[in-house]
N, C-alpha and C positions, 0 to 999 in steps of 0.2 A: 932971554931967560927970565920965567916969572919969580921972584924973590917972594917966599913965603915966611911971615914973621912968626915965631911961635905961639903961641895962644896963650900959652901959661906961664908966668916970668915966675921970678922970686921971690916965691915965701919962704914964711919961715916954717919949720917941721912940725910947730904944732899946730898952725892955724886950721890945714880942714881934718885936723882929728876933732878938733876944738868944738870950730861948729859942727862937727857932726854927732858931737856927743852930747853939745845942748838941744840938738832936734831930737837927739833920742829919750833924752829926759823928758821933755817937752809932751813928745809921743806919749810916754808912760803915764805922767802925770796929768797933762792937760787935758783930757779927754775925760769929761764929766760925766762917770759912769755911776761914782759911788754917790750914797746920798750925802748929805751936805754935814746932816746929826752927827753920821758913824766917824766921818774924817775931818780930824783936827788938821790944823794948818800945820802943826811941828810933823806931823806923821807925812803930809803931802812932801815939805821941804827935805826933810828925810830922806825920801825914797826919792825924789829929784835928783840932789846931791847924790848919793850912791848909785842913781844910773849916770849922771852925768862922769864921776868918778871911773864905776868898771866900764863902762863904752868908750871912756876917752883910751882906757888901758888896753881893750882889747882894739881900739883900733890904728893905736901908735904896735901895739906887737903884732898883727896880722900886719898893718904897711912893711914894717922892718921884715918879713916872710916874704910878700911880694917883689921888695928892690932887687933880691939879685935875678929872679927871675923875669923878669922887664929888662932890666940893663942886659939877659943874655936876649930877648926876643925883640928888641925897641931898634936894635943897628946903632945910631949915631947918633945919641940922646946926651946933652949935658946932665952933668949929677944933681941938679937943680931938677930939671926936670923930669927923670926916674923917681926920684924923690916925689915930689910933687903929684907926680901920674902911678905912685905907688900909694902912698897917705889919701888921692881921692877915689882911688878901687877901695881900697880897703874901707875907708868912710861909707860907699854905694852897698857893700855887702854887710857892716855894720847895722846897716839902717833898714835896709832889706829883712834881716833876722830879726829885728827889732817890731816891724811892720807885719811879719810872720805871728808873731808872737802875740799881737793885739790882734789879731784874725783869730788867731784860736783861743785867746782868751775869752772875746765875746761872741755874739751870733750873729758875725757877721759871715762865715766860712758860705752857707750855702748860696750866698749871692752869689759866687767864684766861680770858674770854671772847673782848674782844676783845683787841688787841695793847695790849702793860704802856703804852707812851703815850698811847693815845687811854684805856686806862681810869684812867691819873691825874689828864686832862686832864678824867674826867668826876667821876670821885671829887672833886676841887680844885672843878670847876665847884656840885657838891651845897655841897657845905662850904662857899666862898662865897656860895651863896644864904642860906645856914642864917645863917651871921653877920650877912649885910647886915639879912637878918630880923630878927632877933634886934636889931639896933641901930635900925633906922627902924621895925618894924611896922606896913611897907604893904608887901605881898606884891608888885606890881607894879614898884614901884622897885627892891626887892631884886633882881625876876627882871633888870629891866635895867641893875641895876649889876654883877651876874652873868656876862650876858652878853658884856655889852663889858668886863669886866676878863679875860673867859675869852678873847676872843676879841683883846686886845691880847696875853695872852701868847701867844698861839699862833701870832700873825705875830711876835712878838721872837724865838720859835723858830726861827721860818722864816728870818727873814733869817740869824739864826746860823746855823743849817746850810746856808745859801745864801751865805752867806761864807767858809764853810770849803770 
């Protein structure tokens, strides 16, 4: 009987909010769109800081939404690692809306197939099956914890844009 080790050991709970909230700053900011005159370094660190800040928030509370739904669809997972495979969905859909968002910010949409949301929503949905894999190695569970984490955020979208 082949002994498989698990892929993801122990971190800690903020690590991949952490990094996923400086990629998304990063995103925001480092992408030399404005001219160099209009924007002062305090206004670039600024809006850094405050993405890095609300992305780290919105993806330690979307992970905390994700854990008990993985712990009911994952079978025989330590709490380590629902955690862990909860905080890196929730990072992959973080980043994903983030990537959406600089698609419709600039011109880049008509290179796309389809519209920059539904292709982050699909990009985010691959990338999540790829990890849930990657962490249980049963293709089946992966597709359905995939699914319904693709498909919670994308009614959180909706009510948010249904509240605004």
């Amino acid at each position: 009987m082949r002994c498989v080790k698990p892929l993801v050991g122990s971190y800690s709970p903020w690590e991949f909010p952490l990094l996923a909230s400086l990629l998304t700053g990063f995103i925001l900011v480092g992408i030399d769109t404005y001219p160099k005159q209009l924007v002062s370094i305090k206004l670039a660190l600024s809006i850094y800081v405050g993405a890095v800040v609300g992305s780290f928030l919105l993806t330690l509370l979307l992970g905390i939404i994700y854990r008990p739904i993985i712990r009911w669809l994952s079978g025989s997972l330590s709490n380590d690692a629902i955690f862990n495979l909860s905080m890196m969905n929730a990072s992959i859909f973080t980043i994903g809306s983030i990537i959406s968002l600089i698609f419709y910010s600039y011109s880049y949409s008509h290179y796309l197939l389809f519209p920059p949301n539904i292709m982050a929503m699909i990009l985010s949905f691959f990338f999540s099956l790829l990890i849930a894999w990657l962490v249980l190695r049963n293709i089946e569970r992966a597709l359905l914890i995939a699914v319904v984490l693709t498909l919670i955020f994308v009614a959180l979208n909706y009510l948010y844009y249904v509240a605004m």
